[in-house]
N, C-alpha and C positions, 0 to 999 in steps of 0.2 A: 528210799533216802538217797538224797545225792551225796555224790564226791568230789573232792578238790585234792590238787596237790597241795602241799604248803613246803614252806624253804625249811633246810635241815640245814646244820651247826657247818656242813661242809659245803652245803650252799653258801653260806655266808662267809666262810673264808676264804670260796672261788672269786666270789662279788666283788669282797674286800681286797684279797690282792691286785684284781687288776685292775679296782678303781685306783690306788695306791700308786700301782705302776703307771697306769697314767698319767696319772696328777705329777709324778718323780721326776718323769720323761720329759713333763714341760717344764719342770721346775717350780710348779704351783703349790705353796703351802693353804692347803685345805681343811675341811673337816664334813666326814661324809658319815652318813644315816640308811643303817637296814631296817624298815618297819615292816610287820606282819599286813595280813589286807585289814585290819581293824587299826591299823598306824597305829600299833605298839612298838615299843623300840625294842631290835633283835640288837642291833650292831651299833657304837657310836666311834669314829676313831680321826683324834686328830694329831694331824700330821706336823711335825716343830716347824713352828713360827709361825701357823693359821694364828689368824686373833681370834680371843678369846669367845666373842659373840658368836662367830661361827659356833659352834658347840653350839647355841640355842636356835641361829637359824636352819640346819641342817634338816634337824629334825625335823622341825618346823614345815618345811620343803618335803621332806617325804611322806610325812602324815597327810598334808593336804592331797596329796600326789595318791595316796594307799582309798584315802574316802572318797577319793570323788572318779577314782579309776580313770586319772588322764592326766598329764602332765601340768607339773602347776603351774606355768606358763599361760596356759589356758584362760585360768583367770587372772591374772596380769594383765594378758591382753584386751580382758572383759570390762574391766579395769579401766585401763588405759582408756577407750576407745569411750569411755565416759559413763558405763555402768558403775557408779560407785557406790551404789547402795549394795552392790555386792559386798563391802567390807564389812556388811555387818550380818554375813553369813556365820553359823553358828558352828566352831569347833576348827576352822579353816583360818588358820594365822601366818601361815607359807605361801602366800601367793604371791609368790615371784619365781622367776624362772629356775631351774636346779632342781627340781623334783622328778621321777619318772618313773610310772608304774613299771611293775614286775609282772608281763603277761604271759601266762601258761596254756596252751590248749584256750586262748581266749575269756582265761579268769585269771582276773589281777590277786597274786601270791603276796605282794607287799610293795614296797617302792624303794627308792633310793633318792637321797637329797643331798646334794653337796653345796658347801656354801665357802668363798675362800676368796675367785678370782671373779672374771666377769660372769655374767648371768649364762652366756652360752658356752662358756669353756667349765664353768660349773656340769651342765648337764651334759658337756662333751664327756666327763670324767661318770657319771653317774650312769650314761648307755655304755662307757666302753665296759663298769664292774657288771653289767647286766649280762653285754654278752658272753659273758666268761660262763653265764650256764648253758650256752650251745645252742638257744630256741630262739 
């Protein structure tokens, strides 16, 4: 039988502070997402004055990011570039930029999605809570 690591309660308060202090440091009010690798939601946390949809796209963002083990961007860009029958991919409703797997030893633990400012100051705040576990 195999093994995986998975994120712990202290995992997700490392993640969570420093994506927080990120987001604080630029002055960005956001709202960011810990999911498991099944994009379940661990963590949801928004920060005064994100608007209120944030909270639905967050998630959104990291779920896509936890099932498909690669940032939601990815398809955005698939997207973009004129694949649009991607949209009617099944369970994947976050496919814009802000999402970013959580990689351990090369197995995605869950993701992060932040949704608040621009697309790429979003996932600037989502890799800086990531690396707050050290990998």
């Amino acid at each position: 039988m195999n093994t995986k690591p998975t994120l712990t309660l202290s995992d997700l308060r490392a993640i969570a502070a420093a994506a927080e202090a990120e987001a604080t440091k630029n002055g960005w009010a956001v709202t960011f997402a810990i999911v498991d690798d099944g994009g379940h939601l661990l963590w949801l946390q928004r920060l005064d004055g994100a608007a209120p949809i944030s909270a639905e796209i967050a998630p959104a963002k990291a779920r896509t990011s936890a099932l498909g083990r690669r940032e939601s961007r990815i398809y955005e860009e698939m997207i973009n570039q004129g694949r649009t029958s991607f949209l009617s991919a099944p369970a994947l409703q976050g496919m814009l930029e802000g999402g970013v797997p959580i990689m351990v030893g090369g197995q995605c633990v869950g993701a992060v999605g932040v949704s608040g400012v621009k697309s790429a100051e979003d996932a600037q705040i989502a890799r800086a809570g990531i690396a707050a576990l050290g990998g």
